[in-house]
C-alpha positions in Angstrom: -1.8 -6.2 -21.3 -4.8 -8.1 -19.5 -6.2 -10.9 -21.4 -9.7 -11.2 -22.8 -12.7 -11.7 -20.1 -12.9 -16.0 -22.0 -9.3 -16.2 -21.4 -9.5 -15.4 -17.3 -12.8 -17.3 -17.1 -10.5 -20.4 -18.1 -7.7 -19.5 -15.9 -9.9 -18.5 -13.3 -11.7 -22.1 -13.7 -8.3 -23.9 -13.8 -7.3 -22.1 -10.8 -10.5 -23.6 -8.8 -9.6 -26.7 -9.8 -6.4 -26.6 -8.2 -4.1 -26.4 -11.6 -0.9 -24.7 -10.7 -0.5 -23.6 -14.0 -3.6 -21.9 -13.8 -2.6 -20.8 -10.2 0.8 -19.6 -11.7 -0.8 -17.6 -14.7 -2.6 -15.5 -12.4 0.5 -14.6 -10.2 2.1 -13.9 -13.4 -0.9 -11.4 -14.4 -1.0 -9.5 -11.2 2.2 -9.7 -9.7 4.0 -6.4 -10.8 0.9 -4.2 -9.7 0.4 -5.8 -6.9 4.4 -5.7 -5.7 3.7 -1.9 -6.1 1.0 -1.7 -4.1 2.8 -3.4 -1.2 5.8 -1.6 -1.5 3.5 1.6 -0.9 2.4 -0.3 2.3 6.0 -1.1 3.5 9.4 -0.1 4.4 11.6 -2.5 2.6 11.4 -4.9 -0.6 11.4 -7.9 1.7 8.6 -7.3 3.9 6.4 -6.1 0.8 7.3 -9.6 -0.9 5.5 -11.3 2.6 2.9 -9.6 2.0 2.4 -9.8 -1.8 2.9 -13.7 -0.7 0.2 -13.4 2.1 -2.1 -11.9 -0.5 -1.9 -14.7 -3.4 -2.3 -17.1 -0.7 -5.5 -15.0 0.1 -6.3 -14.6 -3.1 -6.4 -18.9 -4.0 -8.4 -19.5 -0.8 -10.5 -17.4 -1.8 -10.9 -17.5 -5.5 -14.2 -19.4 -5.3 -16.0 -15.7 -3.7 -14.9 -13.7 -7.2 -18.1 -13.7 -9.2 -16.7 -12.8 -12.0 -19.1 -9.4 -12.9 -16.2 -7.2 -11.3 -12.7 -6.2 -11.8 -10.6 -9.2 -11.1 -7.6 -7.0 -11.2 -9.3 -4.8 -8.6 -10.7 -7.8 -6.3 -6.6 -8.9 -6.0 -6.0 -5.7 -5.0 -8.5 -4.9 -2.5 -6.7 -8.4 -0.8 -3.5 -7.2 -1.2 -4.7 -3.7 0.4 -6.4 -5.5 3.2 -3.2 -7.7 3.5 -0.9 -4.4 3.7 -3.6 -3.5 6.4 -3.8 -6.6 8.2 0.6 -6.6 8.2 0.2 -2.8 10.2 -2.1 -4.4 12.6 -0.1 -7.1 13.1 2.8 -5.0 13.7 0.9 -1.8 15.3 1.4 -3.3 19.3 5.9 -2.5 18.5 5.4 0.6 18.1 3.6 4.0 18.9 1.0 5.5 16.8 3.1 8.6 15.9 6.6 7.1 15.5 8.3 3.6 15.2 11.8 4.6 17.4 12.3 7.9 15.9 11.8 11.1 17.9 8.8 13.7 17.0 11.8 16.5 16.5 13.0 14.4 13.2 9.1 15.0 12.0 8.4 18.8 12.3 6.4 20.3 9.4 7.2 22.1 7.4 6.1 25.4 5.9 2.9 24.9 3.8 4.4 27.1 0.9 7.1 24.6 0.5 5.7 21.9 -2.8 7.0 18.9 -4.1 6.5 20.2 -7.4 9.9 22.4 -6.6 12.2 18.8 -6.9 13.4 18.5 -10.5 13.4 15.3 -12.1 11.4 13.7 -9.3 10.3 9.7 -10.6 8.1 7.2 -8.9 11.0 5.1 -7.5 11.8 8.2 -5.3 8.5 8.6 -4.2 8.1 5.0 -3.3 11.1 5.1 -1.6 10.4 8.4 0.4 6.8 6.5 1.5 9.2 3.6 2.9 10.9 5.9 5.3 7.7 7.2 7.0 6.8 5.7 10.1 3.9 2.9 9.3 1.2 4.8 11.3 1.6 7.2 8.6 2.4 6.3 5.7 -0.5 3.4 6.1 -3.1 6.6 6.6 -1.3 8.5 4.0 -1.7 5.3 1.1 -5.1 4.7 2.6 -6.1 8.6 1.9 -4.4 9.0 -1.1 -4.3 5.7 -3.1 -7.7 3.8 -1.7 -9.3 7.3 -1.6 -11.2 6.2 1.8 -12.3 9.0 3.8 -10.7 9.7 7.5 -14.0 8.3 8.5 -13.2 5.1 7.0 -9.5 5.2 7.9 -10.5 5.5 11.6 -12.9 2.6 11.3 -10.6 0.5 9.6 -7.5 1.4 12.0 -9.2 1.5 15.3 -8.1 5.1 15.5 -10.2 8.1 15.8 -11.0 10.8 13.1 -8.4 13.2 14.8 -5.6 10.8 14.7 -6.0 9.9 10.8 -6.1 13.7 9.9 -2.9 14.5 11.7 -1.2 11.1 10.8 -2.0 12.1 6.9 -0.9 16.2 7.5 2.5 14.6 9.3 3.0 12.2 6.5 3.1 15.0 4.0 4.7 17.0 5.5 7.5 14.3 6.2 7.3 13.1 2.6 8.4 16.4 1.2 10.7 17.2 3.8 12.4 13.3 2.5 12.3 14.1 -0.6 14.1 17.4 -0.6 16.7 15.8 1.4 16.7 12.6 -1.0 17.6 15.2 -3.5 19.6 17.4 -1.8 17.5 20.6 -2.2 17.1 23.4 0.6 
């Protein structure tokens, strides 16, 4: 439950004032949603935990830019997005855009009639946990798309891809994530 709009002004203050119990308060707030966000972004637990831990640093060194008429909950996580984002780039020069070191016959589509819908008893963990086993080119595009609702416009611009590129990276990640998920769960 987020706390009253006086009770973050005062934890937001004690925060620029360098109070680590102030500092700590705020990690506490945010840190479950945001952990979720980065696992989205990542393959493993440990690499979303750098992140989430690149993003609070962000977040404190830049506390002072919040003015406090928005969400704060949605300022953190536009960093930790941009974070995410900044971790692909980072990473973008090991690998190609359309596979870390997997070949393209592991990633055929498949049939568009095929749904997700069709996997019983299907929970978020196992979603999450399909996203972590696409490649990063797409399953960046795909949480960009899908979770940031930016356009392939957008995702181009911010990925130094073209339009193409993004469109194709998102149909490939669905595509993938179903074909996961029926094999997470054993299903023809």
């Amino acid at each position: 439950m987020e706390p009253a709009e006086p009770a973050y002004n005062a934890v937001l203050d004690g925060c620029l004032a360098g109070e680590r119990r102030s500092q700590q308060r705020v990690y506490e707030l945010f840190y479950g949603k945001m952990m979720a966000v980065c696992l989205r972004y990542t393959k493993n637990h440990d690499q979303a935990k750098d992140i989430l831990q690149d993003g609070f640093i962000k977040v404190f060194k830049n506390l002072e830019h919040f003015n406090r008429t928005g969400s704060l909950e949605g300022w953190v996580r536009r960093i930790m997005v941009n974070t995410a984002i900044d971790h692909f780039r980072r990473a973008r020069h090991s690998y190609l855009l359309l596979g870390e070191d997997r070949s393209m016959e592991e990633f055929q589509d498949l049939p568009e009639e095929e749904q997700v819908e069709e996997i019983p008893d299907l929970k978020p963990a196992d979603v999450i946990n399909a996203m972590q086993k696409l490649t990063p080119a797409y399953r960046t595009v795909f949480n960009l798309y899908v979770f940031e609702e930016m356009t392939h416009k957008e995702i181009a611009e911010l990925l130094d891809i073209n339009v193409g590129t993004s469109k194709s990276n998102l149909a490939k990640a669905k595509a993938n994530l179903k074909r996961l998920l029926k094999q997470d769960h054993h299903l023809p």
